[in-house]
Backbone as a ProteinNet text record, in pm:
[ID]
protein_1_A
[PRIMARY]
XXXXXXXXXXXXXXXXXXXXXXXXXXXXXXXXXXXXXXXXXXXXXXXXXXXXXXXXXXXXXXXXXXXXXXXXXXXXXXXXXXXXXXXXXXXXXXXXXXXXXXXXXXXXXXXXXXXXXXXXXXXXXXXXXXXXXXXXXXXXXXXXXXXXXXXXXXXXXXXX
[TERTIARY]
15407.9	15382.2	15287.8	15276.2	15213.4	15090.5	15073.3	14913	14861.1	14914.6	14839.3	14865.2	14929.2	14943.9	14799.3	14799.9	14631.9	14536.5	14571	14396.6	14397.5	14485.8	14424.6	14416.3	14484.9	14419.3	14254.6	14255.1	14081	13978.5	14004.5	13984.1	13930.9	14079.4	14067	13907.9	13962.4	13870.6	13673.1	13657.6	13549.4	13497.9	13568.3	13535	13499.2	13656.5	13596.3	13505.7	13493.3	13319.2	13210	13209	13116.2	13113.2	13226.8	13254.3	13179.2	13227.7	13182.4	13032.8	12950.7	12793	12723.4	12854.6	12829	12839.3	12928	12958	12862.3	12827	12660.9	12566.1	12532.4	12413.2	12442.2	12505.7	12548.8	12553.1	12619.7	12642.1	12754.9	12814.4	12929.3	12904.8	13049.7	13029.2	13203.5	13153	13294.9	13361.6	13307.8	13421	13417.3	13317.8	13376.2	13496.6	13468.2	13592	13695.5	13718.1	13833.6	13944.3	13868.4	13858	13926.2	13865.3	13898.7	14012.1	14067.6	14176.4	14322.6	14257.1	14432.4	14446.4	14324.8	14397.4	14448.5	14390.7	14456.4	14591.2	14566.4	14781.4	14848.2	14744.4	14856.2	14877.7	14794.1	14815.4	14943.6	14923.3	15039.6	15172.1	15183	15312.8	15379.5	15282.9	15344.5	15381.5	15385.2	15384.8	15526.3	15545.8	15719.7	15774.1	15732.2	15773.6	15798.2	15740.2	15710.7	15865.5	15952.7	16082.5	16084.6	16141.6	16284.8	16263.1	16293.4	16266.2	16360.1	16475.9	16573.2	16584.6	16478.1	16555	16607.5	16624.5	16757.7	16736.9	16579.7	16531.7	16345.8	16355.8	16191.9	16082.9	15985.6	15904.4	15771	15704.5	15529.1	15462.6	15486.9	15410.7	15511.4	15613.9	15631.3	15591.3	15575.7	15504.5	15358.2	15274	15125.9	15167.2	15232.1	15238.7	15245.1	15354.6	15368.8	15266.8	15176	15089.1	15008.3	14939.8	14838.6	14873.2	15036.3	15022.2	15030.6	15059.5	15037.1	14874.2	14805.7	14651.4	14577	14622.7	14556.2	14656.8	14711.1	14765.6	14673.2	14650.9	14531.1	14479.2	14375.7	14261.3	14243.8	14345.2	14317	14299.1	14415.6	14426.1	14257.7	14256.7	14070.7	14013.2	13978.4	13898.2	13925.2	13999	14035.7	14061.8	14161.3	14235.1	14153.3	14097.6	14034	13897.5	13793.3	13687.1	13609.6	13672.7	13618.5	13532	13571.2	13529.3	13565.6	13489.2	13503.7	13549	13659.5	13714.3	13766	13784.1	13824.6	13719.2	13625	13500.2	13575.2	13587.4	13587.5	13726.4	13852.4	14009.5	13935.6	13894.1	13867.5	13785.6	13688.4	13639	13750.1	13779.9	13863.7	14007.8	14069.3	14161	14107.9	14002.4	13990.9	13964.9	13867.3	13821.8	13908.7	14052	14169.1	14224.3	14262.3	14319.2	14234.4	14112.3	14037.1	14098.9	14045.8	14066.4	14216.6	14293.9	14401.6	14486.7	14374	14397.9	14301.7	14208.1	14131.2	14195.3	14265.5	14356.6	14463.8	14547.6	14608.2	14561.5	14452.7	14375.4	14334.2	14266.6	14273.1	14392.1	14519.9	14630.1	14701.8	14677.5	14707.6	14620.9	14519.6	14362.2	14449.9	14456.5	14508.2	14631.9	14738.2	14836.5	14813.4	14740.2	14737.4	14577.6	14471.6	14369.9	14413	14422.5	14456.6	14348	14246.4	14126.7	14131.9	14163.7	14185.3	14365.2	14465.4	14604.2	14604.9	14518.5	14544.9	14462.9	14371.1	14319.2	14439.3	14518.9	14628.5	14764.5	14846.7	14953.3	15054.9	15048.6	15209.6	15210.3	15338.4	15346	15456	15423.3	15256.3	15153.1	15029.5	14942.3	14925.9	14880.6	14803.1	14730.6	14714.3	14599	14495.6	14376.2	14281.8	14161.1	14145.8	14088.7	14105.5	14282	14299.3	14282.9	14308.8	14262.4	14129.3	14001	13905.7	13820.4	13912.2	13878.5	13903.9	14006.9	14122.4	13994	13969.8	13907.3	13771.6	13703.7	13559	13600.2	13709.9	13686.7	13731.4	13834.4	13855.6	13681.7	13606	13514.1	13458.3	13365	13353.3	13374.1	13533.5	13563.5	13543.1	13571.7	13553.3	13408	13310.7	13135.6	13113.6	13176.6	13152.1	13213.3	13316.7	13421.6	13282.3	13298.5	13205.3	13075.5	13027.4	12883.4	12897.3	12974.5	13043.1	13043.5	13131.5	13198.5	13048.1	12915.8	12803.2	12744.9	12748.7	12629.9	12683.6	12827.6	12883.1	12843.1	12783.4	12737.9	12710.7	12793.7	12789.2	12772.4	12655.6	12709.4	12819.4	12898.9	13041.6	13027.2	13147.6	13229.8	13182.2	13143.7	13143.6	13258.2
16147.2	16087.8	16175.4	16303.8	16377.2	16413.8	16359.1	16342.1	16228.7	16136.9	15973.9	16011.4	16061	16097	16147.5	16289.1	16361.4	16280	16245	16152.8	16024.8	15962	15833	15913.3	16026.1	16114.5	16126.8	16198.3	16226.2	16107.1	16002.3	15916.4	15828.5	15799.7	15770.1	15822.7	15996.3	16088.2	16060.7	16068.2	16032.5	15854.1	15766.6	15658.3	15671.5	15716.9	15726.4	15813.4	15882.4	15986.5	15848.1	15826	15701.3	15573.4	15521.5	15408	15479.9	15643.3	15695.9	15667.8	15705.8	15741.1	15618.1	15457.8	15331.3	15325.6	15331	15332.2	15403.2	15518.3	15555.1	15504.8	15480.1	15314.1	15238	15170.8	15040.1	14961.9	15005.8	14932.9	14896.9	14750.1	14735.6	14727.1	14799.6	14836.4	14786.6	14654.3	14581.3	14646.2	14632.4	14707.8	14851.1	14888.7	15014.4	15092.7	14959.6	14978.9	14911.4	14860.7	14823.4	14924.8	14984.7	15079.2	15203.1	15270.6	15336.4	15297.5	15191	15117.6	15140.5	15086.8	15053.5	15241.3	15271.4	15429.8	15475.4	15512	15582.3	15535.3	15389.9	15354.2	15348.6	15393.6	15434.4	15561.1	15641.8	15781.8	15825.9	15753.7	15786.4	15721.4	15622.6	15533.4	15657	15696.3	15754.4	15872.1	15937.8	16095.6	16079	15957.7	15958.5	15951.8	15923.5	15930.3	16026.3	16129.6	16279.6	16362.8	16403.2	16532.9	16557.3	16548.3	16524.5	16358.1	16320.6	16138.1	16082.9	16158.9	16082.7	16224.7	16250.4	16340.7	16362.1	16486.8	16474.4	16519.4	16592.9	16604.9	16602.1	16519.7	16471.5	16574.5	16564.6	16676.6	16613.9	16716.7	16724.4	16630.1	16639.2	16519.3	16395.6	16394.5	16248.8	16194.1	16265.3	16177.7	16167.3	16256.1	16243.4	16091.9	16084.7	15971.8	15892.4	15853.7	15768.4	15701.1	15827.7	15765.4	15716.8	15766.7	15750.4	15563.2	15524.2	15414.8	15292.5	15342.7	15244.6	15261.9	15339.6	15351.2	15242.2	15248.8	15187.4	15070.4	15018.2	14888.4	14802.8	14846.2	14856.2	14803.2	14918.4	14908.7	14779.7	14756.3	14627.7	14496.2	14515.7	14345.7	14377.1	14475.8	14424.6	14387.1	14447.7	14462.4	14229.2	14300.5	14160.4	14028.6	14031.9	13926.9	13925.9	14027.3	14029.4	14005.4	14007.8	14017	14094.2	14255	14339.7	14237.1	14179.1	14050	14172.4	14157.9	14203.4	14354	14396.9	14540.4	14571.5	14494.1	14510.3	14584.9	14580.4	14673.3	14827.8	14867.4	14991.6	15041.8	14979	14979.8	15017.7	14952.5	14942.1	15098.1	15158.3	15244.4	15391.2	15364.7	15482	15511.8	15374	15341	15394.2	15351.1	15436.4	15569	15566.7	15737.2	15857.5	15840.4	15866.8	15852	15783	15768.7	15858.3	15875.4	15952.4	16119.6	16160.6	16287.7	16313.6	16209.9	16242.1	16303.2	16228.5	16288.4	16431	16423.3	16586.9	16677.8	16618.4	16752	16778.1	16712	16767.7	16792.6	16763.9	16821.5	16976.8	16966.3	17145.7	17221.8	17127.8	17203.4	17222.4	17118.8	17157.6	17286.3	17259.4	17363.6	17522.4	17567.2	17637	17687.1	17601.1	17645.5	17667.5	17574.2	17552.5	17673.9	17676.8	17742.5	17881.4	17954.1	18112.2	18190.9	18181.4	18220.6	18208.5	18076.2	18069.4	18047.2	18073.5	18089.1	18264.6	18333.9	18464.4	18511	18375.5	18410.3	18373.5	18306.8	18265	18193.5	18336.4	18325	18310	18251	18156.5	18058.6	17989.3	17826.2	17753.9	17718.9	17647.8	17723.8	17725.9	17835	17800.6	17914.3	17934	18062.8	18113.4	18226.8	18196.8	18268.1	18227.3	18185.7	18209.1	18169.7	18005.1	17975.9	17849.9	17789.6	17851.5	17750	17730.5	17849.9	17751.8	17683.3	17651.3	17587.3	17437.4	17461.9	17280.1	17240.2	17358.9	17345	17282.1	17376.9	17261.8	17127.3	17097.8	16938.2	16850.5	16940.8	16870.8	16783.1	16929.2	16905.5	16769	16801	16701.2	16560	16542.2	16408	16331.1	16424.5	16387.5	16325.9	16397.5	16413.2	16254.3	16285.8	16172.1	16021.5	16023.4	15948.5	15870.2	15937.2	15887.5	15837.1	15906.5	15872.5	15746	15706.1	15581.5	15476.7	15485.7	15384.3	15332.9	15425.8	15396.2	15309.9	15357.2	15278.7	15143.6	15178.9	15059.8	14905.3	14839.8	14694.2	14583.7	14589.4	14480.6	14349.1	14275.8	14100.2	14057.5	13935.5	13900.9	13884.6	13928.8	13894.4	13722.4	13697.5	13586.6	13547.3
17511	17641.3	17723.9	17697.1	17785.2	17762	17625.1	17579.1	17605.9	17620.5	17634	17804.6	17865.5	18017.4	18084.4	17979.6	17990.4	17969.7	17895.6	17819.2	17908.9	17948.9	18060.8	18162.5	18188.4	18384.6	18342.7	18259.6	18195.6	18180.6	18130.4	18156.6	18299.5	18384.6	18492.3	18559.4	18558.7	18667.3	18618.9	18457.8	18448.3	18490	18427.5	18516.6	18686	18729.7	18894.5	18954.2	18894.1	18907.1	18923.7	18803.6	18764	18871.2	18921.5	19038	19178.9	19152.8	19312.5	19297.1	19201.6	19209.8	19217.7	19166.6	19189.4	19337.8	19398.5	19575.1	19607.1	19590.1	19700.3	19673.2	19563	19549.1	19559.5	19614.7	19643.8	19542.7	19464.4	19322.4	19291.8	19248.7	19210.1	19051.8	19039.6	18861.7	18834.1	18801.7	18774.7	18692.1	18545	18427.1	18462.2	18518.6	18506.1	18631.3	18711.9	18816.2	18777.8	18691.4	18625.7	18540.7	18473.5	18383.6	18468.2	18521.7	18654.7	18720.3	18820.7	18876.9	18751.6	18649	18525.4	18490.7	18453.2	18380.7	18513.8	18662.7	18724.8	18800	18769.2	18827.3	18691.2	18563.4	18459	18451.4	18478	18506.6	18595.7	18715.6	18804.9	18800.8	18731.8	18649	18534.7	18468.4	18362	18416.6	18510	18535.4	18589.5	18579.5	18626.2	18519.2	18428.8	18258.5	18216.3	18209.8	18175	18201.7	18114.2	18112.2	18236.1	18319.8	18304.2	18413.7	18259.8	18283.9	18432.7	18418.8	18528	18674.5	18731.4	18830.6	18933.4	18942.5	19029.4	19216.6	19209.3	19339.1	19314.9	19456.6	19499.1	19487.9	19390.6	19347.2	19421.4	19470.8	19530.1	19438	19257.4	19206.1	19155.4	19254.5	19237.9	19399.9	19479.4	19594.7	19582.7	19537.8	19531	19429	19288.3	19216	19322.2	19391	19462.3	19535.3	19645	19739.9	19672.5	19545.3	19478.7	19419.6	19400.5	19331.9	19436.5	19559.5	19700.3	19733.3	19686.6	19760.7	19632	19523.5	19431.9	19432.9	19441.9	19482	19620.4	19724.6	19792.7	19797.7	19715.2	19652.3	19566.8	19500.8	19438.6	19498.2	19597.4	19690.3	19787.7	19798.2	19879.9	19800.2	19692.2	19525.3	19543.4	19462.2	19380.9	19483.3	19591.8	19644	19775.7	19837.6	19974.4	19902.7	19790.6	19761.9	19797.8	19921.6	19988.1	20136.2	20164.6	20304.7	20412.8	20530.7	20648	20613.1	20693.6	20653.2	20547.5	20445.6	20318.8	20249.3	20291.7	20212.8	20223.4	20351.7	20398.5	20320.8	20309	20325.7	20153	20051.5	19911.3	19926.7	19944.5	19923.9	19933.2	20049.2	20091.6	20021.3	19972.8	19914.4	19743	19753.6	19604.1	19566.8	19620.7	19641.3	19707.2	19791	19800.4	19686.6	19578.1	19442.7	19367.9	19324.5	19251.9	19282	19430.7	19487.9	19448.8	19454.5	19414.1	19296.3	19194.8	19073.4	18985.2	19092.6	19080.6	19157	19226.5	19315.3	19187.7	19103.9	18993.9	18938.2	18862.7	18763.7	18782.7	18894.9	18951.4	18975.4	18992.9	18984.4	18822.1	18776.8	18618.8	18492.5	18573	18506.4	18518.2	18686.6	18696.5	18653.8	18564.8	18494.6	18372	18265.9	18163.3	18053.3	18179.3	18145.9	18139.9	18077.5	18097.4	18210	18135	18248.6	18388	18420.1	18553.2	18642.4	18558.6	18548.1	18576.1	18532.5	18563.9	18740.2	18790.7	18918.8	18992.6	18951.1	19039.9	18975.5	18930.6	18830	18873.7	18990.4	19019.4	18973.8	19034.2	18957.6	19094	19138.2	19168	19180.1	19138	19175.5	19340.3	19343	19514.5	19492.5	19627.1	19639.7	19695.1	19717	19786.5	19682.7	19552.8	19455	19448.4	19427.7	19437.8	19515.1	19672.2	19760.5	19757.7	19772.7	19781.8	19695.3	19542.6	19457.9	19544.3	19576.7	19626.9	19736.4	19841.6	19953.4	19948.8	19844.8	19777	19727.4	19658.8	19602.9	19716.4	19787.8	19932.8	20037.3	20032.1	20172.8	20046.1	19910.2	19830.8	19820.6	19848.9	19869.6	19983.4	20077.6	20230.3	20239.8	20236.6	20238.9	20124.1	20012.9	19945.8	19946.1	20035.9	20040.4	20206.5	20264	20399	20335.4	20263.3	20197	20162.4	20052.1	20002.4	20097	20227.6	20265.2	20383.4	20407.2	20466.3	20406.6	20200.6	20207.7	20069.1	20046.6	19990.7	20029.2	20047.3	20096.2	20025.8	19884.9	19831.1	19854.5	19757.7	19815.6	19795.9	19840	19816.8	19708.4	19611.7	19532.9	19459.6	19348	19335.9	19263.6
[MASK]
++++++++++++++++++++++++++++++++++++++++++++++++++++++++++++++++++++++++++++++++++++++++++++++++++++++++++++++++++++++++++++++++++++++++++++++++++++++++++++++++

C-alpha cells in the first residue's frame, strides 16, 4: 500500500506541476487535469490506509489528508458541475493549487525523513530546523506567487 501510496503522490505532484504551467497560460488541460484531480484524492484517501489502519489519535497527516480531500472535492464541483462560471473560476484554481502545495508540503516532509542526505540537515522526526524551514518556506512563497499568477491569468472559454 505504501508503494502504490508513493507512486500516485509522485504522480499526482508531476501532473499538477503540469495543470499549474497550464493555469498561467491560460490553458485548460483536461486529461491532464483529470489525471492530476483522481491521483491526488487517491493519494490522500489512501494515506488513511497506511499502518496503523485503525487509529487511535488525530495525526498532522490525517488533517492535511483531510483538508486536502475537501479542497479537491471543490475543486471538482467548480471543475466539473460549476463549469468554472463566474467565481467558480477563481474557487477551482485556488482549490487546486492548495491540493497540489499540499502534497509538496509532504513530499518535502517525507524527503526529509527518508533521504539520508537531507535527514541528517534535520534529524528529527518530524524534521524541523532552519534548513527545513526554509526549504517549506521557499515552496511556501512558490505556491503563493504561483497560485496568484494562476488565478490572474486562468481565463478559460466556458466549458463546453
Amino acid at each position: 500500500m505504501v508503494l502504490f501510496h508513493t507512486l500516485i503522490s509522485l504522480i499526482g505532484i508531476v501532473t499538477g506541476l503540469v495543470v499549474m504551467y497550464g493555469l498561467l497560460g491560460a490553458q485548460r488541460m483536461p486529461g491532464m487535469t483529470a489525471v492530476f484531480l483522481v491521483t491526488t484524492i487517491l493519494t490522500s484517501a489512501t494515506g488513511f490506509l497506511i499502518p496503523p489502519l485503525f487509529f487511535d489519535k488525530l495525526l498532522p497527516s490525517h488533517v492535511v489528508g483531510f483538508i486536502s480531500l475537501v479542497l479537491l472535492a471543490i475543486a471538482c464541483i467548480a471543475l466539473y458541475l460549476m463549469r468554472l462560471a463566474g467565481i467558480w473560476r477563481s474557487v477551482y484554481v485556488v482549490t487546486a493549487m492548495v491540493s497540489l502545495y499540499l502534497n509538496v508540503f509532504v513530499l518535502v516532509i517525507q524527503s526529509f525523513l527518508k533521504i539520508s542526505v537531507l535527514h541528517e540537515l534535520a534529524p528529527s522526526v518530524p524534521p524541523s530546523g532552519p534548513v527545513f524551514g526554509a526549504v517549506q518556506g521557499v515552496v511556501l512563497v512558490f505556491f503563493v506567487i504561483a497560485t496568484i499568477a494562476a488565478w490572474r491569468r486562468f481565463k478559460p472559454l466556458a466549458l463546453a
